[in-house]
C-alpha positions in Angstrom: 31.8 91.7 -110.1 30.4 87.6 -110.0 30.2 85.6 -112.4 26.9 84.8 -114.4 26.9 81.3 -114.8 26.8 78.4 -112.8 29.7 75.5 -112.9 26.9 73.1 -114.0 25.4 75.2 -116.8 29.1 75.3 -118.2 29.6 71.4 -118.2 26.0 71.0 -119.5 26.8 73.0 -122.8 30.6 71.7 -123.1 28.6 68.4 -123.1 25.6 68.8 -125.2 27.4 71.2 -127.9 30.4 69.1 -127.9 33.1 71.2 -126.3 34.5 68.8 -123.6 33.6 65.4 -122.4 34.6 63.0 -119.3 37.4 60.9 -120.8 36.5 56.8 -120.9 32.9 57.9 -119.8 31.9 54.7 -121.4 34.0 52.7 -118.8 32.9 55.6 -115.8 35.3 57.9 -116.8 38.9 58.5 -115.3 38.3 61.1 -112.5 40.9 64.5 -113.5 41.2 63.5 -116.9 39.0 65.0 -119.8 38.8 65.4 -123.7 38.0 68.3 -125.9 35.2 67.4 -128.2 35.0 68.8 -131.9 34.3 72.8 -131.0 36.5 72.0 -128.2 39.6 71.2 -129.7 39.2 74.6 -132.4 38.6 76.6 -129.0 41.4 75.1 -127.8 43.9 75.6 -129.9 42.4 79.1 -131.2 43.6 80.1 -127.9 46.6 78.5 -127.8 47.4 79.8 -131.0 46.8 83.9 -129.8 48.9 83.0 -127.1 51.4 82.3 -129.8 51.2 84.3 -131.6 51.5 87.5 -128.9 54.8 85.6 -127.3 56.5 84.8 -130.5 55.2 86.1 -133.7 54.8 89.8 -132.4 57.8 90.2 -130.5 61.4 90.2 -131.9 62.9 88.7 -128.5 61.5 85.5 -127.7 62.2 82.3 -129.3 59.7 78.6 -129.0 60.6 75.1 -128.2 59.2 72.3 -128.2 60.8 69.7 -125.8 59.6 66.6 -124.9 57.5 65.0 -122.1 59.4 62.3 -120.9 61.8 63.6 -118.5 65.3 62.7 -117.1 65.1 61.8 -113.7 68.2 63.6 -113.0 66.4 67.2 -114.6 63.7 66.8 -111.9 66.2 65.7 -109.3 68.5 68.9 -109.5 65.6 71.6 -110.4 64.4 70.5 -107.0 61.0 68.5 -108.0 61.9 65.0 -107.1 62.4 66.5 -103.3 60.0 69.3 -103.0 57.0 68.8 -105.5 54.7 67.7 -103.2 51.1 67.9 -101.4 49.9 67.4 -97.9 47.4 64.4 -98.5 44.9 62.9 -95.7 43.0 60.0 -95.6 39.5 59.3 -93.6 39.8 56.0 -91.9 36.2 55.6 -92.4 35.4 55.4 -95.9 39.0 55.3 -96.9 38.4 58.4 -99.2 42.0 60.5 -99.8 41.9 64.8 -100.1 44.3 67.2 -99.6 45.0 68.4 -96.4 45.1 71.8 -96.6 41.4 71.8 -98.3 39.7 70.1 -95.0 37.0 72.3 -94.1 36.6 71.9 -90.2 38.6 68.5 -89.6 35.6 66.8 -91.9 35.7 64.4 -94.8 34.5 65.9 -97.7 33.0 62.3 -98.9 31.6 61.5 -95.6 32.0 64.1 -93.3 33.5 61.8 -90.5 36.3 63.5 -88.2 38.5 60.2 -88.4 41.7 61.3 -90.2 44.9 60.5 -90.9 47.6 63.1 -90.0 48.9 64.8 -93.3 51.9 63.3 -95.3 53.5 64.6 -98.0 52.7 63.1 -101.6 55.4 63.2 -104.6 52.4 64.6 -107.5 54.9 63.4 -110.5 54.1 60.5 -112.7 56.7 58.2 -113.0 57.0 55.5 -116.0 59.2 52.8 -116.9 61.9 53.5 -119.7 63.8 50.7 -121.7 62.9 47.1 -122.4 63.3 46.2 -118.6 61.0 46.7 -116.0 63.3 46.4 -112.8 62.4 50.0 -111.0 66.2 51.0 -111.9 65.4 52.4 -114.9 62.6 55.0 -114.8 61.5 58.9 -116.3 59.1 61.3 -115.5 56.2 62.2 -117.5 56.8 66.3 -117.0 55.1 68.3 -114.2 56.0 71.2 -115.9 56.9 72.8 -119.5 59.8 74.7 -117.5 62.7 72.2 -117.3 62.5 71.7 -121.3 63.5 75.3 -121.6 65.8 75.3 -119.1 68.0 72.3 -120.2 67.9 73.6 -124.2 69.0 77.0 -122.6 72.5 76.3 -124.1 71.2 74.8 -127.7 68.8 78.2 -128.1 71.4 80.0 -127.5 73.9 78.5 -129.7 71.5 78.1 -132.8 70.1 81.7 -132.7 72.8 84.2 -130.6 70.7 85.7 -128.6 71.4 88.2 -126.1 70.0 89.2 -122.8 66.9 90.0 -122.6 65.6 87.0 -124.7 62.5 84.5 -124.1 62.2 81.3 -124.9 58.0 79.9 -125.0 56.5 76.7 -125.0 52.9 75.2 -125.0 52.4 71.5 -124.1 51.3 68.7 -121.9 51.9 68.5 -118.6 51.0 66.1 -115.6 50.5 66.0 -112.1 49.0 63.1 -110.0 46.3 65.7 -108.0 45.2 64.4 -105.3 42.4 65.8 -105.7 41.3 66.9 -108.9 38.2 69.2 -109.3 36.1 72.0 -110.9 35.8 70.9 -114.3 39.0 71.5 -116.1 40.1 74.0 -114.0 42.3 71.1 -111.9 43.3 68.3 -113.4 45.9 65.6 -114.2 46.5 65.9 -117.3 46.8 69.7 -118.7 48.5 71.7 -121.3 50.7 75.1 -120.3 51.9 77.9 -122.0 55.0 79.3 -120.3 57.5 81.5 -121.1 60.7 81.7 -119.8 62.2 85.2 -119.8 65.9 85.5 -119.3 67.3 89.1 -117.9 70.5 90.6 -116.7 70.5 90.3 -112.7 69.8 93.4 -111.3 66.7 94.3 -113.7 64.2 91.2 -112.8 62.1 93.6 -110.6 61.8 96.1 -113.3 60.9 93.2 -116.0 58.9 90.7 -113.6 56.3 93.8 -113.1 56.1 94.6 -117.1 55.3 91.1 -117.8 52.7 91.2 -115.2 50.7 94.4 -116.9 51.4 92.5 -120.5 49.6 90.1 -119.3 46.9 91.2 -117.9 46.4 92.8 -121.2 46.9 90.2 -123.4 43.7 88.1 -121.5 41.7 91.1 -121.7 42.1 90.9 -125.4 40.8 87.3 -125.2 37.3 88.9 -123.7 37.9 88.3 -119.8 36.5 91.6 -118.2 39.4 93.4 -115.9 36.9 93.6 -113.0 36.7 90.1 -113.0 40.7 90.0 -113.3 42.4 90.4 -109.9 46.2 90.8 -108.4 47.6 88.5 -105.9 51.0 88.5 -104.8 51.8 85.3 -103.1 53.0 86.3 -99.4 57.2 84.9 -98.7 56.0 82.0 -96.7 54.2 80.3 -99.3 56.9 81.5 -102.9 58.2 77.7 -104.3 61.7 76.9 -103.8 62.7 78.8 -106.5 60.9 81.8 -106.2 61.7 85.7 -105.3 58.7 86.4 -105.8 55.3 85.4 -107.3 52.4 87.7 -108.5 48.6 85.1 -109.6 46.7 86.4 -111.8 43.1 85.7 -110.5 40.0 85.0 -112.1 36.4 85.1 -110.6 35.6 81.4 -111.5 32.4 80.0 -110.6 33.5 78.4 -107.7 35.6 81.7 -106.6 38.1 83.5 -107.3 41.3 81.4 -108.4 44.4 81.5 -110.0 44.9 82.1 -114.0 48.1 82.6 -114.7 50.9 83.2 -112.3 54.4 85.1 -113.0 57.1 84.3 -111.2 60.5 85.6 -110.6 62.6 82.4 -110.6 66.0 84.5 -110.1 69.1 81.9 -111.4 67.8 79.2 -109.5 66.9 76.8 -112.5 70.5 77.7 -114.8 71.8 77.8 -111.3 71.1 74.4 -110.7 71.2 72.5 -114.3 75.2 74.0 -114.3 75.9 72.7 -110.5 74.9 69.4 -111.6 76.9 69.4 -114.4 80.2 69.9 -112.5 79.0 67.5 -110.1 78.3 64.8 -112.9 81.9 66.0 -113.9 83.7 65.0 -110.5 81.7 61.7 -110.4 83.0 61.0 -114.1 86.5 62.3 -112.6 86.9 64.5 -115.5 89.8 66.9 -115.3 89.0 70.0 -112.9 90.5 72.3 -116.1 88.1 70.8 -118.7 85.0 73.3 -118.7 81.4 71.8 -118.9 80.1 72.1 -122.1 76.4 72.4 -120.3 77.5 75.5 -118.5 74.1 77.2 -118.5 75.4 81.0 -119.1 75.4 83.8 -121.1 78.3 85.8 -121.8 78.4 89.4 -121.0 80.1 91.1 -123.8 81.0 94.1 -122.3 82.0 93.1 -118.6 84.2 90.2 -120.1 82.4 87.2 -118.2 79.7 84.7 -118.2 76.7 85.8 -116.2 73.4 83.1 -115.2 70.7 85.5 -116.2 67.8 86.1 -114.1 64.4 83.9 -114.9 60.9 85.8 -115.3 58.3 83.2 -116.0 54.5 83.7 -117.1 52.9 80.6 -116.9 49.1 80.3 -117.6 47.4 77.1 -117.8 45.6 76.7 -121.3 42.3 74.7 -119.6 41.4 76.9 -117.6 41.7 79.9 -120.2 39.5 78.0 -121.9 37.2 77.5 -118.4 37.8 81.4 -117.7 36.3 82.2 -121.7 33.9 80.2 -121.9 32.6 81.8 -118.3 32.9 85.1 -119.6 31.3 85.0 -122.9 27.9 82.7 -121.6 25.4 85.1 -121.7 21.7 84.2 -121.1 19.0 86.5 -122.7 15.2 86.6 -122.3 13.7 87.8 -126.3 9.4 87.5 -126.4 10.5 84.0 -128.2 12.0 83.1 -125.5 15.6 82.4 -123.7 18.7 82.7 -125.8 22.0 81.6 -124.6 24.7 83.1 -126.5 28.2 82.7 -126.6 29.9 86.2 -126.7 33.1 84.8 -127.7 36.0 87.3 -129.7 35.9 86.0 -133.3 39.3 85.1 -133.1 38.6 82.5 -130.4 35.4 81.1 -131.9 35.9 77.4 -132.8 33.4 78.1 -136.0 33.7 82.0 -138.0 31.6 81.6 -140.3 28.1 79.3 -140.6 26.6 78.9 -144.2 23.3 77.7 -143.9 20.9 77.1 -146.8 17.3 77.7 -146.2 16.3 74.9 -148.3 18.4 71.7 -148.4 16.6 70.1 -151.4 16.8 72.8 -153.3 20.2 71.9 -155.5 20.6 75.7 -156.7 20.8 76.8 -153.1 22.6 74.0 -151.7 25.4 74.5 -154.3 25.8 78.2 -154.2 26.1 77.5 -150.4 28.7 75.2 -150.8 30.7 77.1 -153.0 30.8 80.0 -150.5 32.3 78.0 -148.3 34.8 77.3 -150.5 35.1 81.0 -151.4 36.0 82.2 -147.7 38.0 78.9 -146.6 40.5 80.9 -148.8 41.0 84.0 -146.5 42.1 81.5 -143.9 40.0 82.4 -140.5 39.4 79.3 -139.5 36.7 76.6 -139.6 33.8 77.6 -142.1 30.5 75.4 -141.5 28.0 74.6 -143.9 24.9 73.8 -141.6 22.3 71.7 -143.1 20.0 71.8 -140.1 16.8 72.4 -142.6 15.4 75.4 -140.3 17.1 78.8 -140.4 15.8 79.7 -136.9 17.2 76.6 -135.4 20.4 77.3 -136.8 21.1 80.6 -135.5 19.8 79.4 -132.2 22.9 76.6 -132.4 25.4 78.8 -133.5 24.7 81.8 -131.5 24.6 78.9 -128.5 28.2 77.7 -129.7 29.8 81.1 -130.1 29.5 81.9 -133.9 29.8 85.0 -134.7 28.4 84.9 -138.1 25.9 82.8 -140.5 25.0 83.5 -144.3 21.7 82.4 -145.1 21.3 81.5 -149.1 17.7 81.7 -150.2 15.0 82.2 -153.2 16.3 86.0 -153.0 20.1 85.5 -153.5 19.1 84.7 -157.2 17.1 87.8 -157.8 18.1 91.0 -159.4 21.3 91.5 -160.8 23.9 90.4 -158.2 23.2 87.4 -156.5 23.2 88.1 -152.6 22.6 86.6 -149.0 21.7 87.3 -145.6 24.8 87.8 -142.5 23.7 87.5 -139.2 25.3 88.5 -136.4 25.6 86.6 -133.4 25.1 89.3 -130.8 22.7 91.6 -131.9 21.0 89.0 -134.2 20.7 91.9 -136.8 21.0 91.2 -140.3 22.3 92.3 -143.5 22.0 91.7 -147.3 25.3 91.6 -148.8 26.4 90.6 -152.4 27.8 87.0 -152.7 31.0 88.8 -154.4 31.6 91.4 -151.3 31.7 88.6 -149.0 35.6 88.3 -148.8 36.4 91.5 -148.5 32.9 92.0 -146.0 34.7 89.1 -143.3 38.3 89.9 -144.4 37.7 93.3 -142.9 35.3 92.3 -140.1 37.9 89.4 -138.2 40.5 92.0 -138.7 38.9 94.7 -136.7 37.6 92.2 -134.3 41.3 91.5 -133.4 41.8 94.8 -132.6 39.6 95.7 -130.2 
């Protein structure tokens, strides 16, 4: 199944609706680098939150960390980055213009189209920033390529503040960078980007068994944020091309406008990464010429009650980068429609995602009666908690729903000249995607959303 929007019509709306804008635009924008406008940033974190919430709030055996973004040196020497994280890069000799080498199409420049081009070399994509007062190149850190090393070197604090045992997870969500050479599609590659990883740690012998159950969860788990399983597809990465660490990789892709590309990817990182950390701790040892009886107290293991020794567990790591779920939902839930008024675009978002639940929208905005009731229903259901509740004064109902079915909303309450009548004072819901509508009494509204988000998340 293709997709049903074009790249363009997704930056056009992210830009007029205030999703996500060029960063420094004013100054011709930095190229790979973006910012999540007002519904944005609520999309944005409403994902990252359900991601959350499914790793650490619903499970009883995984923990979450947050460690920070500058890096040791000596982390990303021995976890193998400093050595091995690294593109093929090209350069055309004609317009001096720089891609990647293994995305030349046909020996061409992409800018230019001239066959003049450098032979490939490899290119370090980590950031590197000065640390301390001095600026002498001695003294330098990383800004993190990856959300994985944090774990890894806290793998001995987790386990000492919470006594865990095998099989535990430990999740994280954050920032990472990479210097791309060349960053494109939207958000879907950039510089600057946030992950949420989870590193699973398992008794040797039982990563197979765990790596494919984390696959299938998931899959699951992004079909709960809306993405149709036909458009969801199952790649395992071939052994010439599994990263150093790697026994083996399985990408969850996505049919993106531009093609199908990766999503998430869940790797079995064996006990490379503990592996590692703990060699370079007896080699730091040795330097220090620290007794060969005096144990590390960085040793990155587990101990294994019943066999009576310490065991480096196995790694199984879903990583999934938060832009492009946001990219991949925000494809999936555009939807263009053709009423006798015209075209309506529609955001089919799941409620829990939308970046606004509830729009109150008074049909006349001089009207002080109306304008208060409104904003004391606002008030009412900020209460229950969903989320961000709008009160629209846009003066023209039909304009409204047009901009909040547009934006993803899944429901507005219209107060009018007829909430005041009879003996209950009521108000019109309208939902987003069947633009029906519904009088309901002002007092039943609580319970009416309360119930209504609640079966939402369980489809």
């Amino acid at each position: 199944m293709g997709t049903k929007v074009s790249m363009e019509e997704i930056v056009s709306l992210c830009k007029r609706r205030g999703f996500i804008f060029q960063s420094s635009d004013v100054y011709g924008g930095l190229q790979g680098i973006y910012d999540y406008g007002p519904l944005g940033v609520e999309l944005k974190n409403n994902l990252r939150n359900a991601w959350w919430r499914a790793m650490v709030y619903e499970r009883d055996d995984i923990e979450g960390l947050d460690s920070s973004i500058l890096t040791h040196r000596l982390t990303l020497k021995y976890s193998g980055h400093e050595e091995t994280f690294t593109d093929p890069m090209s350069d055309c000799r004609d317009c001096n213009h720089r891609m990647r080498s293994d995305h030349i199409i046909d020996g061409k420049c992409d800018n230019c189209g001239s066959i003049n081009l450098t032979p490939p070399r490899q290119f370090n994509l980590m950031f590197k920033t000065n640390f301390g007062p001095v600026e002498d190149g001695s003294s330098f850190a990383y800004l993190r390529p990856e959300t994985a090393q944090g774990i890894f070197v806290n793998f001995k604090n987790v386990l000492d503040s919470t006594s865990r045992k095998l099989p535990f997870g430990v999740a994280q969500v954050g920032k990472s960078f990479r210097n791309e050479v060349t960053p494109r599609n939207f958000i879907f590659r950039v510089r600057e980007f946030e992950q949420m990883e989870l590193e699973f740690f398992v008794e040797p012998g039982t990563d197979e068994e765990w790596h494919s159950r984390w696959v299938d969860n998931r899959i699951k788990w992004w079909v709960r944020q809306g993405l149709a399983r036909e458009n969801l597809h199952i790649f395992h990465q071939p052994k010439e091309e599994l990263s150093h660490y790697s026994k083996a990789t399985v990408d969850i892709l996505y049919n993106f406008p531009h093609g199908q590309e990766e999503l998430e990817g869940i790797a079995n990182r064996t006990d490379y990464d503990l592996g590692s950390h703990s060699k370079s701790q007896q080699e730091l040892n040795l330097f220090a010429k620290v007794k060969p009886n005096t144990n590390s107290t960085t040793n990155l293991a587990i101990q294994d009650l019943e066999k009576k020794q310490m065991v480096v567990p196995y790694v199984i790591e879903p990583s999934a980068g938060l832009d492009r779920g946001v990219l991949a939902v925000l494809v999936e839930a555009f939807t263009k429609e053709q009423l006798p008024t015209g075209e309506r675009i529609v955001l089919r978002l799941k409620p829990h995602l939308s970046p606004i639940k509830v729009a109150i929208v008074p049909l006349a905005r001089n009207n002080e009666k109306i304008v208060n009731k409104a904003k004391e229903i606002k008030q009412e259901l900020l209460k229950l908690g969903l989320g961000r509740i709008k009160y629209e004064d846009i003066g023209n109902v039909g304009k409204a729903y047009r901009r909040h079915d547009e934006v993803g909303t899944p429901f507005c309450v219209t107060v009018d000249f007829d909430t005041f009548e009879g003996d209950k004072e009521t108000v019109t819901v309208r939902y987003r995607d069947s633009m029906q509508q519904d009088r309901i009494a002002v007092t039943d509204l609580p319970s009416f959303f309360r119930e209504q988000f609640a079966q939402a998340l369980l489809s």
